[in-house]
VONUSE-179477 format. One record per atom (N, C-alpha, C): x, z, y; residue in one letter. Coordinates in steps of 0.1 Angstrom, whole numbers, plus 5000, padded with zeros to 4 digits. Atoms other than C-alpha are relative to their C-alpha. Layout:
XZYA ...
//
This chain:
500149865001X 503750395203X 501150054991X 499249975010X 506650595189X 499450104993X 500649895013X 505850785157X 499750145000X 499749834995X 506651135172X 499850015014X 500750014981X 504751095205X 499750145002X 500549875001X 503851445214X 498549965004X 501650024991X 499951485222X 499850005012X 500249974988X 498951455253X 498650005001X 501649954996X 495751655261X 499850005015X 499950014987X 494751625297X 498950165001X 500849884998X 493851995306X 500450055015X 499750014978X 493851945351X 498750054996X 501549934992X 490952205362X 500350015015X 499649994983X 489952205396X 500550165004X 499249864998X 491252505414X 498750115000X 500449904995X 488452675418X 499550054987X 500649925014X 487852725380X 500950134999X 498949845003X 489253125373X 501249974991X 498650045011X 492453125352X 499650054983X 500249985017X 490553305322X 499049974993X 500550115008X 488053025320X 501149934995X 498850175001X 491152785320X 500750044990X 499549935011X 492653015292X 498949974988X 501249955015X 489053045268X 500149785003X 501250165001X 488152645276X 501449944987X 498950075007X 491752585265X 500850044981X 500049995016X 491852755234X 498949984994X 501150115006X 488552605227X 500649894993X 499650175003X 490252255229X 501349994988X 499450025008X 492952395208X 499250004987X 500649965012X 491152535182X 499349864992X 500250135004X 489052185180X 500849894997X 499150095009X 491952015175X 501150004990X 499249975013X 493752175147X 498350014990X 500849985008X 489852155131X 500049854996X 500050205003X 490151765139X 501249974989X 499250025010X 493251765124X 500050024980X 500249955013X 492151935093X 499649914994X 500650095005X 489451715088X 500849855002X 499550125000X 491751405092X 501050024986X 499049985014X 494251525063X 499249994993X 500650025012X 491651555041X 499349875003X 500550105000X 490051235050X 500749904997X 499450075007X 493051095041X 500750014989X 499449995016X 494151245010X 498649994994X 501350055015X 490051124999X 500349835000X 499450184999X 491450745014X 500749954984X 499350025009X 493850834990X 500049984982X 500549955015X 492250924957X 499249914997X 500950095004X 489750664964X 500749884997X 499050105006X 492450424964X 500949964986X 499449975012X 493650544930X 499049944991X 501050025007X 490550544913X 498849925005X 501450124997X 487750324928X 499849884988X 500550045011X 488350124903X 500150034984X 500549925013X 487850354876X 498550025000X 501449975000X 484550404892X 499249854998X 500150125003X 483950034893X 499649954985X 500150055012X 484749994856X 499450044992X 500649905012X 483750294838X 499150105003X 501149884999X 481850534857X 498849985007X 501550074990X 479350334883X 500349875000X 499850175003X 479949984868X 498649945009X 501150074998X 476249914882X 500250025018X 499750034986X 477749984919X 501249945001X 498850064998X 480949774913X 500049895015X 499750114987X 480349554946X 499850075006X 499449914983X 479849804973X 501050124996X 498749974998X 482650014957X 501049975004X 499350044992X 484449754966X 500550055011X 499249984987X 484349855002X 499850145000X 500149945000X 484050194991X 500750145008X 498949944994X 487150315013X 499849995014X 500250084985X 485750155046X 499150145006X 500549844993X 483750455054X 500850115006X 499149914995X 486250695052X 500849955010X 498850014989X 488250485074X 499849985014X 500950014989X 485550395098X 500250165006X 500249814996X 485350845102X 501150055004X 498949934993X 488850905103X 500649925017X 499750054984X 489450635133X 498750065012X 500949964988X 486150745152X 500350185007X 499449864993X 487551125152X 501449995003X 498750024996X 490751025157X 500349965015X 500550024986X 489650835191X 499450155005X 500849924990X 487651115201X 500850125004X 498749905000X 490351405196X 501349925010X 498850024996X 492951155211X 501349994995X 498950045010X 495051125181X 500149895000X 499250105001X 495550755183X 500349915012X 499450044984X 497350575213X 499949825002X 499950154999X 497150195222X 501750024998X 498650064997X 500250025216X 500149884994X 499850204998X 501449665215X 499449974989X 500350085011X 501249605181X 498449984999X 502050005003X 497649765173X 499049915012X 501150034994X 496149635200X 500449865007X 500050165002X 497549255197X 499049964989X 500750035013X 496149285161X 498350005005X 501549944998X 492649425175X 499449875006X 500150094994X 492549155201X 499649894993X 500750105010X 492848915176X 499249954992X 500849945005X 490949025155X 498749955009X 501250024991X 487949035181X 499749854997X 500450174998X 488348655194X 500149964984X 500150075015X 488648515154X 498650034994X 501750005006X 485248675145X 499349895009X 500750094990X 483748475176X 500549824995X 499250155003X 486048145166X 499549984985X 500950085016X 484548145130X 498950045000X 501250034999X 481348215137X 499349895006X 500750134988X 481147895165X 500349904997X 498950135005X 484247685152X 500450004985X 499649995010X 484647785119X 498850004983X 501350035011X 482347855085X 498750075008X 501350014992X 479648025109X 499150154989X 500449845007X 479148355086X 500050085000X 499749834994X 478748685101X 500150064986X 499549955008X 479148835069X 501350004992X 498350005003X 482448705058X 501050035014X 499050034984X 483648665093X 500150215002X 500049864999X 482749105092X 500850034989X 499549935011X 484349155060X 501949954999X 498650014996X 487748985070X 500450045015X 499649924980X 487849165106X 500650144995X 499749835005X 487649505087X 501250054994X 498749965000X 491349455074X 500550055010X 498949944992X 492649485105X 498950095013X 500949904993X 489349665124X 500350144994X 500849895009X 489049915098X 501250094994X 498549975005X 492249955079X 501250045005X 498049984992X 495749875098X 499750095015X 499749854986X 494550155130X 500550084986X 499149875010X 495250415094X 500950004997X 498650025001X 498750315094X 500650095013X 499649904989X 498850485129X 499850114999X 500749915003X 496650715122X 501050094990X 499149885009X 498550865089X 500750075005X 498449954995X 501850875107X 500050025010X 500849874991X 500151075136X 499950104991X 500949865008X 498151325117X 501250084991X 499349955008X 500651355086X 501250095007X 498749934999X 503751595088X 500949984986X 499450005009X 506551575067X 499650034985X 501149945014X 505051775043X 499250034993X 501050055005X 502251615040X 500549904991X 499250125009X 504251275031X 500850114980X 499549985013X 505851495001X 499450044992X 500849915007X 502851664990X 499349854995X 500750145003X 501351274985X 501349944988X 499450075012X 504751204966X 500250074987X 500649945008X 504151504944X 498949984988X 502050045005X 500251414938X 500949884992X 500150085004X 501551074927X 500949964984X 499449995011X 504351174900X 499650074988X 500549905010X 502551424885X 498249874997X 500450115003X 499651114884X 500449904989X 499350085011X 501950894866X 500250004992X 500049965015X 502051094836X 499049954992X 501450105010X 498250994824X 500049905006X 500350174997X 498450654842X 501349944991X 499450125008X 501350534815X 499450064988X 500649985015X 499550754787X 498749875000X 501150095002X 496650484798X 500649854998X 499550135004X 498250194799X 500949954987X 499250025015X 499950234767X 498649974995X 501449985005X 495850274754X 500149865002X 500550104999X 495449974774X 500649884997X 499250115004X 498249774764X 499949984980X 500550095014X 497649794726X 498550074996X 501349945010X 493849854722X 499449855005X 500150164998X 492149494725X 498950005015X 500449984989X 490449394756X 498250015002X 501249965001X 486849484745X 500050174996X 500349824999X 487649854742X 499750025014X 500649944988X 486350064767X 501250015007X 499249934990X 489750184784X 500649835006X 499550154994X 490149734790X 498549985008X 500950054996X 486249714799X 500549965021X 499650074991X 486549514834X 498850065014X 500849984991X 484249574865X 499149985002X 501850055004X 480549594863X 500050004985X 500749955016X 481049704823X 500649874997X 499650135005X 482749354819X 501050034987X 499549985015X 483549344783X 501049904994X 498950125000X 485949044788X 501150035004X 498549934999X 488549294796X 500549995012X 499650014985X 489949354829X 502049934997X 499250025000X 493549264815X 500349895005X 499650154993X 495748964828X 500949954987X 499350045009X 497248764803X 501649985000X 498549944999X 500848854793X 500949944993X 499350025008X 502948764765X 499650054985X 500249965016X 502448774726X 499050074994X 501649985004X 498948824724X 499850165008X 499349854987X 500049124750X 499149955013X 500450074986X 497649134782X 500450135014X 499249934986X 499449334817X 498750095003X 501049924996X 497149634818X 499750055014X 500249954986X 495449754850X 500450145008X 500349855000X 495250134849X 499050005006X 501249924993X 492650284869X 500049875011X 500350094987X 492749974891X 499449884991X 501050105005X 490449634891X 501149884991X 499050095007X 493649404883X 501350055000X 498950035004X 497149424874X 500750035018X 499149994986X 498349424911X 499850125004X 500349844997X 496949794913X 501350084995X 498749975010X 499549874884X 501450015008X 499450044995X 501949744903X 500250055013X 500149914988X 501449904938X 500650144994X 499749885002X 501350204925X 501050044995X 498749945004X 504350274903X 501349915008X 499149964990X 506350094929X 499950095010X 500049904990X 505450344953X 500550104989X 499249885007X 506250624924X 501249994997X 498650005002X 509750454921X 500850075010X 499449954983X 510350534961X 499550185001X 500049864997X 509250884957X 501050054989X 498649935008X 511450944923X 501150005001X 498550024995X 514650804936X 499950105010X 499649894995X 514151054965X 500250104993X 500349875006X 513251334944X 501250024988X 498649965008X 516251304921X 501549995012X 498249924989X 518551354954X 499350105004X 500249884997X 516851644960X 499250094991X 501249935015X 515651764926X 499250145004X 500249924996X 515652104941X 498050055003X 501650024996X 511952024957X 499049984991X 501150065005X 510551904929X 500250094985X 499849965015X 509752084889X 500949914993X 499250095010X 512351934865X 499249954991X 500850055005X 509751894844X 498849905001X 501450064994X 507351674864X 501649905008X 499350115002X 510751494874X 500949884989X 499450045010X 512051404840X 498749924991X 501550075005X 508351304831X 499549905007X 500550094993X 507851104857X 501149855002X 498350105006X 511550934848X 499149914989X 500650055017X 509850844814X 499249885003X 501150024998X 506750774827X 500549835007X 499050154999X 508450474848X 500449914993X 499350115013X 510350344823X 499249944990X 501450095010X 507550294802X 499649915006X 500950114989X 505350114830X 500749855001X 499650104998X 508049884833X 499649894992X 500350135015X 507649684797X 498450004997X 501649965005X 504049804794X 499149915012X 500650094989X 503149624828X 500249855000X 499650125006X 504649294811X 500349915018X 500250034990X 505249244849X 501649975005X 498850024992X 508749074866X 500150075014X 500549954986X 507149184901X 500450185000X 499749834996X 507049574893X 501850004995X 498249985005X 511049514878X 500450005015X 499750014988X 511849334909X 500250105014X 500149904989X 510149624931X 500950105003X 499349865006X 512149894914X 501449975002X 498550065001X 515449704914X 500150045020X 499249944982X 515349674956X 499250165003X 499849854996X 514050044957X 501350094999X 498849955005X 517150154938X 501049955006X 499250084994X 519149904960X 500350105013X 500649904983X 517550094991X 501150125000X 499849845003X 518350434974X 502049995003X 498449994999X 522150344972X 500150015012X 500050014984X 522250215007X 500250125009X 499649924993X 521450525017X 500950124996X 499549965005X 523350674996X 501650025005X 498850035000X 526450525005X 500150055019X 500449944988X 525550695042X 500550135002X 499649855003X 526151025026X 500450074986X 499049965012X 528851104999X 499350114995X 500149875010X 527351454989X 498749964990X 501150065008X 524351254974X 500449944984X 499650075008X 526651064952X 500150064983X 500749955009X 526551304925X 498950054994X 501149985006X 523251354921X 499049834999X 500050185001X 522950924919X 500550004983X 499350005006X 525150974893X 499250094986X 500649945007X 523351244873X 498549934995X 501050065002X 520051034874X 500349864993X 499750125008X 521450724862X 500450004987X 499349965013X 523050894834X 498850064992X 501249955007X 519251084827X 499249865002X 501650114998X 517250734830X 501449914986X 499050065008X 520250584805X 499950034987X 501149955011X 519050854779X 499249984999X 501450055002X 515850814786X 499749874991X 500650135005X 515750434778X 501050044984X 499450005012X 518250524747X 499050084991X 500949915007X 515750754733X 498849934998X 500550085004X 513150524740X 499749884993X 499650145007X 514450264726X 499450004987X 499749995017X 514350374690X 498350075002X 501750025003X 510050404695X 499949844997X 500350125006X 508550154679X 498849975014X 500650054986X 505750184711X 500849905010X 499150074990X 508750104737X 500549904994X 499950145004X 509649854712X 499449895002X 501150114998X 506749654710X 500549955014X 500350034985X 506349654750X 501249925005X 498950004992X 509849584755X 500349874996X 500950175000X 509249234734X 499349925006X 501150034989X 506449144753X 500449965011X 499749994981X 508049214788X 501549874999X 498550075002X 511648984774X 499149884997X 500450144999X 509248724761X 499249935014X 500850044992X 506748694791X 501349985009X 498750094988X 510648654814X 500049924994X 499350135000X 511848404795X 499049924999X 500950054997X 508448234793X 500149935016X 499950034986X 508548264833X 500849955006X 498850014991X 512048234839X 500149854996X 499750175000X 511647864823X 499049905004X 501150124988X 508647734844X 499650005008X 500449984981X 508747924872X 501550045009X 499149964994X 512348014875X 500550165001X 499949885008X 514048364869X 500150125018X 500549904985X 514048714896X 499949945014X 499950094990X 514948444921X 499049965004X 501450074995X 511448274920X 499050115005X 501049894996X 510048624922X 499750045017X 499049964983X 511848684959X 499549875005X 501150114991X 510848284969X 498849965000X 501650075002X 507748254953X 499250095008X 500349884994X 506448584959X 499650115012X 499649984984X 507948784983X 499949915014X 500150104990X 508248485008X 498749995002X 501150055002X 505148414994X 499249845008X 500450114989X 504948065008X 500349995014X 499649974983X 506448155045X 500449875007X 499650114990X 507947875052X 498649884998X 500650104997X 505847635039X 498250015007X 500949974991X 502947815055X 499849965015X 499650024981X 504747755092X 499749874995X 499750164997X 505547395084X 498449884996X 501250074995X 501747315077X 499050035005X 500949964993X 500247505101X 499449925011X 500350104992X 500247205123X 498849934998X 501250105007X 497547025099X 498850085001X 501649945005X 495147315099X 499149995015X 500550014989X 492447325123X 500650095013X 499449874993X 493647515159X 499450124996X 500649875003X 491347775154X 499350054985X 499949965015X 491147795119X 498750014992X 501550025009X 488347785089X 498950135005X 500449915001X 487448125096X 500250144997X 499849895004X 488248495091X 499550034993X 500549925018X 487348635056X 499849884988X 500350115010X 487148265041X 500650004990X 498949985007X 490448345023X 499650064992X 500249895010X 489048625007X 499249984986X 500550025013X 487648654971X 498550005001X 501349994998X 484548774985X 499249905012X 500650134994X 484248535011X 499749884996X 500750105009X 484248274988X 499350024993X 501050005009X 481848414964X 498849975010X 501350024991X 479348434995X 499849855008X 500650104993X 480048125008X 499949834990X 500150145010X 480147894975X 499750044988X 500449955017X 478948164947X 501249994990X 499049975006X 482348164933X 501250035004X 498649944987X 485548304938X 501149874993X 499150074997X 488348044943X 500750055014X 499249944992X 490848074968X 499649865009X 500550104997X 489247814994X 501249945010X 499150034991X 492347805016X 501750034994X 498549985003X 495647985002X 500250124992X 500049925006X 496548204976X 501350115006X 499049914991X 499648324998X 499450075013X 500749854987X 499048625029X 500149845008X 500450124986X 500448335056X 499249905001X 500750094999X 498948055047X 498350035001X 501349934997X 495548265042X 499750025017X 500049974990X 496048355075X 499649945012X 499850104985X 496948075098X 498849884992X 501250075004X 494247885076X 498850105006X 501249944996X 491448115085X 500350025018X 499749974983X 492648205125X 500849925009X 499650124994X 494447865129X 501350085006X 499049975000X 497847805140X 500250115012X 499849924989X 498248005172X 499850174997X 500449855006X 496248335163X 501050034985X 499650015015X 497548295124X 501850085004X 498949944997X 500948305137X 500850125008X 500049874988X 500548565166X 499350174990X 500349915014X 498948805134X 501150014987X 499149995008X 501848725113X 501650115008X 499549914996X 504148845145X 500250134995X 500549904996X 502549125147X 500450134985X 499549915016X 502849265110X 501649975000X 498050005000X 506749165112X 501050115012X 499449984988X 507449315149X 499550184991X 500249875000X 505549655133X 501050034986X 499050005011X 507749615097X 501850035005X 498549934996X 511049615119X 500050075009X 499449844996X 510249925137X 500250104993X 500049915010X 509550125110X 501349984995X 499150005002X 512849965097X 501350055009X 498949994989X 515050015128X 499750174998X 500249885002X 513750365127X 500450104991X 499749945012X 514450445094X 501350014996X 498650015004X 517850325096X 500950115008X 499849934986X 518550545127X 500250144991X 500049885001X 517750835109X 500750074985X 498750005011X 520050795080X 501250065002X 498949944999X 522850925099X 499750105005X 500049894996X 521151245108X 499750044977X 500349925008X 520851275069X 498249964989X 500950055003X 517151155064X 499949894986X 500450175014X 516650915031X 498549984999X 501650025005X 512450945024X 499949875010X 500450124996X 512150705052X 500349874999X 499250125004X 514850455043X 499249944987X 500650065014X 513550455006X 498649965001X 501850085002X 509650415013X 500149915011X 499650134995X 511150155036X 499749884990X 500550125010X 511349935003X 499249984996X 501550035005X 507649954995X 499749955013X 500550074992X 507149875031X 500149865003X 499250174998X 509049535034X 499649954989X 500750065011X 507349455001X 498249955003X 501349995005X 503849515012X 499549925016X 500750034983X 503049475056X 500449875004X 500050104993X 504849205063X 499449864994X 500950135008X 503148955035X 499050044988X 500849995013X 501449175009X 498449925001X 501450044999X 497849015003X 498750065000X 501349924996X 495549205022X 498649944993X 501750114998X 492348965016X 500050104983X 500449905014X 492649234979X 500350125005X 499949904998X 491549544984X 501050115000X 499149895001X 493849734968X 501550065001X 499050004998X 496849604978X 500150055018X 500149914983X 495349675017X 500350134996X 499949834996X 494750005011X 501750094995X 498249955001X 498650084996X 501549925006X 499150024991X 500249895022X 499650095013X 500749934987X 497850085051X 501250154989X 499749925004X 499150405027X 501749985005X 498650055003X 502850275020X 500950045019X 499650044988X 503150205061X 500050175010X 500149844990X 501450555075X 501050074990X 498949975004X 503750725051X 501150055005X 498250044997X 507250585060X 499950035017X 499949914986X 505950675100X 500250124998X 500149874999X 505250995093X 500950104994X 498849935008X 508051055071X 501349995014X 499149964983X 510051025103X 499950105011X 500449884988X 508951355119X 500750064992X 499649905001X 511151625119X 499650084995X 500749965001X 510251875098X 499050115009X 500449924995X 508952135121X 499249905015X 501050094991X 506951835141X 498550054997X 501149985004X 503351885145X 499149925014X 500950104991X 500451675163X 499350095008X 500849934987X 498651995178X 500249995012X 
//
């Protein structure tokens, strides 16, 4: 399905209906579907909010419902695909409905051949039952100006999510703004450097942190080539705000992210010369920035922290390089090369998961792979495993082929939230919630940012 399909309503009346029934029925059906519409934007800017905060609710506000907020997003997604089918806003096409397929047979194959758990075997279908249709879904429904009004929301966000992570980075991990999930007083932090632990923000772990302000890197680097669109003030704040996150997230992964967004940003830069001065202008305001910050004793601290936890890393795991083959790759190759050993049809769908292993051994371990492929082709065996890894790559290089296309009419939003996508669809680790739900976000996005402005789904 290409991204900018027009709708196709089938409105054939037989002949002998009048022409000014065939007029009233038909603006009936319009009227109902700019109402569906409605209700699908807002269904997905609540996807979106819950994705922000669920685990705020989790930690600090309904700690005593922390396990079905978990799947607290599954609803809305369940609502937006069942009106989405019924209106006719989402279309078969190859990818989705290899994924679906698969999907299907794997619940059946780990129920007969595999661990035999309708409950895990339901709770790893619903990534790709439940979730990856909203990747079509967004980038249907959205319009341009939807996608910028979400990179808006998220800058003007970023302001109290590094005022919190500063809280959470030096307040110890039995204060309230570290308490952990279910009121857990063992701190939700991940351990960091120099008695320094990688704050979460509003998310359950450290990989939340991390989603997120890479995604607010791909909307700032647009928004400083087109400052115009955006308040100076909510762009120069959200400059800051970044730069903070960086040392305060004690994280190589969010550096990494930010480096090939900015890589992206040239790229497309170098596409179109009149941009070049306002490249040039931002590099020179983020150059201040870190010079001004420097001379805090806050950005001090952090910025120790984030130099000792590299060199820590870079000498026992290897330096940005291990980030890109450990990481990124995330095990790829050596996922193919022992896919031979695992069973054909694999342990089971959702066994991978954090929750599947609590249900099926009362603790969470990782019972098959801490990497997406090998999770993968371990749970749905080699054939499916591999035919599911396709499928996320075949949908990663259209969205790229597309984005590149549209570089020479001028276009950058889709190039740049290109680099959050190649970070997150083709290996991010679904089997965690929160990184599904801002790759499903990340992916409908970068479609929908490919409509014209004056595109519309009615």
């Amino acid at each position: 399905m290409h991204p900018t399909d027009t709708l196709n309503v089938n409105t054939d009346f037989p002949e002998s209906v009048s022409i000014a029934k065939r007029r009233m029925n038909k603006g009936h059906s319009k009227a109902r579907r700019f109402n569906a519409l409605d209700l699908l934007k807002k269904g997905i800017w609540i996807y979106f909010l819950l994705l922000l905060f669920e685990g705020a609710l989790r930690k600090w506000f309904l700690p005593a419902l922390s396990t079905p907020l978990l799947v607290v997003r599954d609803p809305i997604a369940i609502g937006l695909i069942f009106l989405s089918i019924k209106h006719n806003l989402i279309k078969a096409n190859f990818v989705l409905t290899g994924v679906l397929i698969i999907t299907f047979i794997s619940i059946f194959t780990a129920l007969f051949m595999g661990h035999g758990s309708l409950p895990v075997a339901i709770f790893g279908a619903r990534i790709f039952m439940i979730h990856f249709p909203l990747i079509f879904i967004i980038g249907r429904v959205f319009r341009l100006e939807d996608v910028i009004k979400i990179g808006k929301t998220i800058l003007w966000i970023s302001l109290p999510m590094s005022v919190l992570i500063t809280l959470q980075f030096y307040s110890p991990q039995s204060a309230w703004v570290n308490r952990g999930v279910g009121d857990d007083i063992g701190g939700a932090g991940f351990s960091g450097a120099l008695g320094f632990f990688r704050p979460p923000a509003t998310f359950s772990f450290i990989t939340g942190t991390i989603a997120f302000y890479s995604l607010t890197a791909c909307y700032l680097f647009y928004f400083w080539l087109n400052s115009k669109t955006v308040k100076p003030f909510l762009l120069y704040g959200a400059t800051v705000a970044l730069l903070i996150a960086i040392p305060l997230s004690i994280s190589r992964t969010l550096l990494f992210t930010v480096i090939v967004t900015f890589l992206f940003t040239i790229i497309a830069v170098s596409r179109n010369s009149k941009y070049l001065g306002k490249v040039m202008m931002g590099c020179v305001g983020m150059v201040i920035a870190l010079i001004v910050l420097s001379n805090t004793s806050t950005f001090q601290t952090a910025t120790e922290a984030f130099s000792a936890r590299f060199e820590t890393a870079n000498a026992t795991e290897g330096g940005l390089q291990s980030v890109l083959a450990d990481r990124y790759l995330g095990g790829m190759i050596g996922a193919l090369q022992n896919s031979a050993d695992r069973s054909f049809f694999g342990y089971g769908i959702g066994m991978g998961t954090n929750v599947g292993s609590m249900l099926l051994t009362g603790k969470t371990v990782f019972l098959i792979s801490e990497e997406e492929w090998g999770r993968m082709i371990g749970e749905m065996g080699p054939l499916m495993g591999i035919a599911m890894i396709f499928f996320r790559l075949k949908l990663s290089a259209d969205i790229a082929l597309a984005s590149y296309k549209k570089l020479s009419s001028g276009k950058l939003l889709p190039w740049i939230l290109l680099s959050f996508v190649l970070l997150n669809i083709p290996q991010g680790q679904w089997a965690q919630p929160t990184i599904l739900g801002f790759s499903v976000l990340g992916g409908g996005l970068a479609i929908a940012a490919l409509k014209d402005a004056n595109y519309s789904a009615d």
